[in-house]
C-alpha positions in Angstrom: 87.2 94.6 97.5 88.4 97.0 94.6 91.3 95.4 92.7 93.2 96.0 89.3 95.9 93.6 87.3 98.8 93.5 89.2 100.5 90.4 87.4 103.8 92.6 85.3 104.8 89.3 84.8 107.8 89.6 86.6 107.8 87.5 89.5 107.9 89.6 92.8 110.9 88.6 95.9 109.7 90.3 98.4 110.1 90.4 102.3 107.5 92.3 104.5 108.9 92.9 107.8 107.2 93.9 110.8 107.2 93.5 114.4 105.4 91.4 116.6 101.6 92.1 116.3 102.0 94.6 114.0 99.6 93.2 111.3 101.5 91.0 109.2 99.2 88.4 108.6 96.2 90.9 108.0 98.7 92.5 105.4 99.4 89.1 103.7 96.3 87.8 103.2 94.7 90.9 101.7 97.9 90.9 99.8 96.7 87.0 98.3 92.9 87.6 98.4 93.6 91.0 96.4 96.0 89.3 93.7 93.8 86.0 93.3 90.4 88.7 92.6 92.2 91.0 90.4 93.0 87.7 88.2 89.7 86.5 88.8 88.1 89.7 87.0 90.6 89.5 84.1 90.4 85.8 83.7 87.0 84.6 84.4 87.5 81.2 82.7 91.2 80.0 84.2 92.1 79.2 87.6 95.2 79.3 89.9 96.0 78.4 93.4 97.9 80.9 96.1 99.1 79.7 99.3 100.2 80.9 102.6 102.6 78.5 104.7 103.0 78.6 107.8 105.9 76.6 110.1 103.7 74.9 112.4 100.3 73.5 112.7 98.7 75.9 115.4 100.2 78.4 113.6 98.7 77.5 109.5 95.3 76.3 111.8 95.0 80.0 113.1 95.5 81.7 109.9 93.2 79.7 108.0 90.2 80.4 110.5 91.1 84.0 110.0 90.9 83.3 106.3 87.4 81.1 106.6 86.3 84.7 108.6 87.6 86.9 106.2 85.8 85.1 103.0 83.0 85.4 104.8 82.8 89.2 105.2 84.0 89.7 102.2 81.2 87.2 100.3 84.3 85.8 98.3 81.5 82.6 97.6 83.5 81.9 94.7 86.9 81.0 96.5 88.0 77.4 97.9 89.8 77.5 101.0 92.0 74.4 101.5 93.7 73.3 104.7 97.0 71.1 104.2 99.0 69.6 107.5 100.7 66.2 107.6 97.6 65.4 110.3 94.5 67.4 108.8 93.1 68.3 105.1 90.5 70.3 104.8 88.5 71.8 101.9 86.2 74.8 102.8 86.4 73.9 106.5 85.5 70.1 105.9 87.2 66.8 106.2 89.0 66.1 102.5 90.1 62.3 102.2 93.7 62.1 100.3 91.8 60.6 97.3 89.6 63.4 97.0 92.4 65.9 97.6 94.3 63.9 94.6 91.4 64.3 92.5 90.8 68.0 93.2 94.6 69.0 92.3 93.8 67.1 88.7 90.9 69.7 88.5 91.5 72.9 90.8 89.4 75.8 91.2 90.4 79.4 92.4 91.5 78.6 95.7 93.2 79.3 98.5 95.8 77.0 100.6 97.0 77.3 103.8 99.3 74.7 105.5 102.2 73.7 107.0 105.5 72.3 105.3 103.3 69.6 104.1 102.2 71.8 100.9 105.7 71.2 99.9 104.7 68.0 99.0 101.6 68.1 97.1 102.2 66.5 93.6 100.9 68.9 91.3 100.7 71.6 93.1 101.4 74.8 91.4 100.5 78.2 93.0 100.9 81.5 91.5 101.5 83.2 95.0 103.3 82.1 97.9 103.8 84.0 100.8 105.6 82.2 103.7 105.3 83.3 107.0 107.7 83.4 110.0 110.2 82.8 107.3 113.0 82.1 109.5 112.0 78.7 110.6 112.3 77.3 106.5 115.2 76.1 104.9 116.8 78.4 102.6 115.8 75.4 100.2 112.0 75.1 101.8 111.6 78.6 101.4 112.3 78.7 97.2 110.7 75.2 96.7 107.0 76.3 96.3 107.6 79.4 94.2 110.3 77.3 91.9 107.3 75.8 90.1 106.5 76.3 86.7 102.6 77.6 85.9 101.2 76.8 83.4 97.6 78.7 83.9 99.8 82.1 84.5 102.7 81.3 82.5 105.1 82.3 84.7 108.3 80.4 85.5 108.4 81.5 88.6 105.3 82.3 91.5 105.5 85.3 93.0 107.1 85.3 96.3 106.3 87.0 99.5 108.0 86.3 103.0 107.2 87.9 106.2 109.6 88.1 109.6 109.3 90.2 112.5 113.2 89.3 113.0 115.1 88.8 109.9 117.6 86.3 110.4 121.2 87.5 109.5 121.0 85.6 106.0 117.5 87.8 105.2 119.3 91.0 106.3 121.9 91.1 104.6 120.2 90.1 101.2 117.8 93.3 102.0 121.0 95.0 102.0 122.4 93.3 98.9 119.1 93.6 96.4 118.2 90.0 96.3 115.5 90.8 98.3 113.0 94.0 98.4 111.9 94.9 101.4 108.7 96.4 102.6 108.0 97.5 106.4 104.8 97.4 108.4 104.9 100.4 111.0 104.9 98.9 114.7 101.3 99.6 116.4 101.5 102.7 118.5 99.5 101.2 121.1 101.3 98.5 121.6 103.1 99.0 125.2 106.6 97.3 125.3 107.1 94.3 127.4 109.6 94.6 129.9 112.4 91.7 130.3 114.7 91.5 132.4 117.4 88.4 133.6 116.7 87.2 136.6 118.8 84.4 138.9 116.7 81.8 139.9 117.5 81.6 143.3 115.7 85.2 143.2 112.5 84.4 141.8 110.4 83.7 145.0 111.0 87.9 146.2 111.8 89.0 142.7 109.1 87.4 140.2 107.1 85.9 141.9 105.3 88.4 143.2 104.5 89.8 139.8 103.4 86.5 138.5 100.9 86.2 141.4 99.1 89.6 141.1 98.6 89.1 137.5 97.2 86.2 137.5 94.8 87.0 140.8 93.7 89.6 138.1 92.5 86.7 135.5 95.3 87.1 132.9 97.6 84.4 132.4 101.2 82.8 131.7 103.5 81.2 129.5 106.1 78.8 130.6 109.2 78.1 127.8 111.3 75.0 128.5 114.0 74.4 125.5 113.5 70.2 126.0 110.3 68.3 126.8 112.3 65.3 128.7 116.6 65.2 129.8 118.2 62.6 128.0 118.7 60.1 131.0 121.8 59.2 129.7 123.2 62.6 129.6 123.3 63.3 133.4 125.2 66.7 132.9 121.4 67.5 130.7 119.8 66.3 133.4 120.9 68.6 135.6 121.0 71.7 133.5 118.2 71.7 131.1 114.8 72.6 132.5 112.2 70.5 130.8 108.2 70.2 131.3 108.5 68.3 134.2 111.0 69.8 136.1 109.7 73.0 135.2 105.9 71.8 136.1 107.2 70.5 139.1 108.6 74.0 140.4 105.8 75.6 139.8 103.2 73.4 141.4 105.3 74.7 144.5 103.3 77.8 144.3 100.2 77.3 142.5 97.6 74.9 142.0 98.2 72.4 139.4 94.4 72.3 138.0 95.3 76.1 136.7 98.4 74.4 134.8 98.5 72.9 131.6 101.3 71.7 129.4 102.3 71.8 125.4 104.4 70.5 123.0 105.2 69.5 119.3 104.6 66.0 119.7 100.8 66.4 121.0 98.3 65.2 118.3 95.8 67.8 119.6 98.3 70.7 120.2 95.3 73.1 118.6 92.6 72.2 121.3 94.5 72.4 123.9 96.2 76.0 123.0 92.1 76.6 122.3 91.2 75.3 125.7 94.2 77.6 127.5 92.5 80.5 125.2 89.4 80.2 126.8 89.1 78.8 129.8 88.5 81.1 132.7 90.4 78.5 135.3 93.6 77.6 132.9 96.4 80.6 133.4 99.9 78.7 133.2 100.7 76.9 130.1 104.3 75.3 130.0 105.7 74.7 126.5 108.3 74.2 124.2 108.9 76.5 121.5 105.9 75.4 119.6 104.0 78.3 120.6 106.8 80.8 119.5 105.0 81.9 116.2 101.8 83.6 115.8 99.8 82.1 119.1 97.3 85.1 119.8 96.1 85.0 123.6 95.2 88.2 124.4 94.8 87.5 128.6 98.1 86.3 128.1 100.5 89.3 130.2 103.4 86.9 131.7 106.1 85.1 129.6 108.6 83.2 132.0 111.9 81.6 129.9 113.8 78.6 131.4 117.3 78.2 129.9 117.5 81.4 127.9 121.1 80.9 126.6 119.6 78.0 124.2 118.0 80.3 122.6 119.1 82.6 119.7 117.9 86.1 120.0 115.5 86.9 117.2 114.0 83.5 119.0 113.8 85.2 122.3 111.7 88.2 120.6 108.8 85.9 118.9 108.4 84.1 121.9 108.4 87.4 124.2 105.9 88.8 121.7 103.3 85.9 122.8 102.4 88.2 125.2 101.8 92.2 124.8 98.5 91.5 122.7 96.2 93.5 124.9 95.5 96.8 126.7 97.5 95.8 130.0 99.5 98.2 131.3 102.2 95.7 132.3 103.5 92.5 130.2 106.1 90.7 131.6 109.2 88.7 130.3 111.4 87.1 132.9 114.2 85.2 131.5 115.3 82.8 134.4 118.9 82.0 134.5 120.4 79.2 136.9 124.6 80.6 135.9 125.4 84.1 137.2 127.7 83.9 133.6 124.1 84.1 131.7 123.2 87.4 133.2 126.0 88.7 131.2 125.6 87.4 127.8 125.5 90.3 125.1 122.3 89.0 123.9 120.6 88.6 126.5 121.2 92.0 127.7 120.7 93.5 124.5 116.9 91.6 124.8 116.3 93.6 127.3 117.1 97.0 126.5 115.3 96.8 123.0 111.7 96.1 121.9 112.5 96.9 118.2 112.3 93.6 115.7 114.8 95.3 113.3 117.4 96.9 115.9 117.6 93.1 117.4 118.0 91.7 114.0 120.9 94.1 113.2 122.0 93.1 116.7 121.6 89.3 115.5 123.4 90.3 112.1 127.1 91.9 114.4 126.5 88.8 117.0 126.4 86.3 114.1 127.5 86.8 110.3 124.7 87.0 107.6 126.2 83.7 106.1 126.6 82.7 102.9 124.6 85.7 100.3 124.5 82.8 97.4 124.6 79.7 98.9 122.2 78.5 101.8 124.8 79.1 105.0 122.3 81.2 106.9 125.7 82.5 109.6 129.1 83.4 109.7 130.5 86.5 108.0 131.4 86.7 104.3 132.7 90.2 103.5 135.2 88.6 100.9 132.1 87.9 98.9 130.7 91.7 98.4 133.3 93.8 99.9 130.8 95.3 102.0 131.4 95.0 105.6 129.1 95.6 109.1 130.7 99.1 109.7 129.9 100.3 105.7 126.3 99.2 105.8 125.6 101.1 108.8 127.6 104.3 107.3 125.3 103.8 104.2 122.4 103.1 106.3 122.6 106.3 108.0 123.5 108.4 104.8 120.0 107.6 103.3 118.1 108.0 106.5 119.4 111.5 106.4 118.5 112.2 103.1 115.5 114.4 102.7 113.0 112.8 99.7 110.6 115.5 99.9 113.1 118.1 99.1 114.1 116.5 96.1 110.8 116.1 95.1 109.8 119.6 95.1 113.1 120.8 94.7 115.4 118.4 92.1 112.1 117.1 89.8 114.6 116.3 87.5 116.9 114.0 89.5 113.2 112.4 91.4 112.3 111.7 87.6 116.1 109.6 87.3 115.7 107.9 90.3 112.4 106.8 90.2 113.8 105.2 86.4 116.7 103.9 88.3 114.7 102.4 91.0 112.2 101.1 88.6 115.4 99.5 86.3 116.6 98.0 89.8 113.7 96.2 91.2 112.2 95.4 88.3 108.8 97.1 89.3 
């Protein structure tokens, strides 16, 4: 891997956003492995840590096997890897002990972490790089706390910081708007077909979806199941009736399928990460019912059905990572049925706006009208606050619009003169 210094000594605030399986993860840690080398070459003889946090343990377990693949192509011998959850820590793919990990932080290498909120809590630890990923499930607060950490190897105040989303939450797009935060954008796949959803009563799913669901999955691909509760609160009896869990979901479908191809998930599991491994691979498990623990980064690629219970308890940049679950193969069909039990949820705007659009960006705009970007200097991450920059829903768009139109290449050939001022603007701007 060819690198050069990249360290202006300005720290970087930037958000990469992309859709659903369009590479994000690839992008981010060549983006790390590329900034740790390039100081590696120019500073043999210090060290410094860079971390990539992830908000869930399946999800920070599958990127750092990626990562343990990826140093291993690219013969990166001289890199640590280091696994931090609140349940595992691992050092180069082995067992580390808490007094080992204590006594590695006192003496670090070059290495990269991987974890879950848990790296928040590391004494001591201060990386030069942080990029967090699936950004919307941090704090405003989580999300600075790693990067607001002096270091003293680089002798920055600040790590750089890099945050990735597929759907912005209204806070994140409206600070892209604003300046806080620079945005780059990874270009959706090509290939990647678009799922169709649609809102479907449940008293129609036997001659609607079920159909569907049964040729699939006589084909050897396979099916989530989302439930917004693991158990009803048995003293909520209203809950009881109106909130599909595990069970009651389980329970339904066992009506029509065997229950040895069925298997369940959720957060409170100890080994949530063999058992998505076991639905992965196994030729006889195709239905696995969960809560919304597998709504970030879970790669099955067999995986061609996604069936939602309760869809109005979830938000609607929530409703596109879990649909994008499935879609990660050369199908021609993926499926998202989102099963309501009210005729009134058939016609909530988000739900209809799900599906009519595919687009990550066009449902976070979506998200942005339905909601308020919240507070732009505090951490309110909702409601609307056009008394704060005098720039309302209806101006963005106008300005949106006005530089989509404009034409960069004219000016470029064109107006060298006025490419040469902007480029000094833009550079005065950004601060890069």
């Amino acid at each position: 891997m060819k690198t050069q210094k990249i360290d202006t000594g300005i720290p970087a605030n930037r958000l990469i956003i992309g859709d659903v399986g369009s590479g994000k993860t690839l992008v981010a840690i060549m983006s790390l492995l590329a900034y740790i080398e390039s100081f590696q070459n120019q500073n043999p003889e210090e060290s410094i840590s860079i971390a990539l946090m992830a908000p869930t343990e399946v999800l920070a377990s599958q990127h750092y096997q990626k990562l343990i693949e990826l140093i291993q192509t690219l013969e990166l011998n001289w890199l640590d890897t280091l696994f931090i959850s609140n349940k595992q820590k691992l050092l180069n793919n082995t067992k580390l002990t808490p007094k080992n990990l204590e006594k590695y932080l006192e003496k670090p290498k070059f290495s990269f972490w991987v974890g879950t909120h848990a790296l928040l809590f590391l004494k001591g630890f201060e990386p030069a790089m942080v990029v967090t990923d699936e950004q919307h499930r941090f704090g405003v607060r989580q999300r600075q706390n790693l990067s607001n950490t002096e270091n003293k190897n680089t002798q920055n105040l600040l790590a750089h910081y890099i945050s990735m989303t597929a759907t912005p939450i209204p806070r994140t797009l409206a600070l892209t708007v604003y300046g806080d935060l620079k945005a780059s954008y990874v270009k959706k796949i090509e290939t990647r077909i678009p799922i169709k959803t649609t809102i479907t009563e449940l008293e129609n799913f036997e001659n609607r979806v079920l159909p569907t669901i049964k040729a699939k999955l006589a084909e050897g691909q396979k099916m989530f199941v989302i439930c917004p509760s693991i158990e009803a609160d048995e003293d909520n009896p209203a809950q009881k009736d109106e909130l599909w869990t595990l069970k009651s979901a389980q329970e339904m479908l066992e009506k029509y399928f065997d229950s040895s191809i069925i298997s369940s998930l959720h957060g409170k599991l100890a080994a949530k990460n063999q058992i998505l491994e076991d639905f992965k691979n196994s030729e006889t498990q195709q239905i696995l019912i969960s809560t919304t623990v597998i709504e970030v980064g879970v790669d099955v690629h067999q995986a061609s059905i996604m069936l939602i219970f309760n869809p109005e308890r979830f938000g609607l940049a929530q409703l596109h990572q879990i649909r994008g679950r499935v879609g990660r193969n050369n199908f021609p069909d993926n499926f998202c049925f989102l099963l309501a039990d009210n005729k009134n949820i058939m016609f909530l705007p988000r739900l209809k706006f799900l599906c009519s659009s595919n687009d990550g960006f066009a449902i976070a705009q979506e998200d942005l009208r339905l909601r308020g970007q919240g507070d732009i200097y505090g951490t309110t991450q909702s409601g609307q606050a056009e008394d704060l920059t005098g720039l309302d829903l209806k101006q963005y768009s106008k300005i949106r619009h006005i530089v989509d139109e404009i034409d960069f290449e004219s000016i470029q050939k064109e107006y060298p003169k006025l490419e040469k001022y902007l480029i000094e603007a833009s550079q005065e701007v950004w601060g890069e």
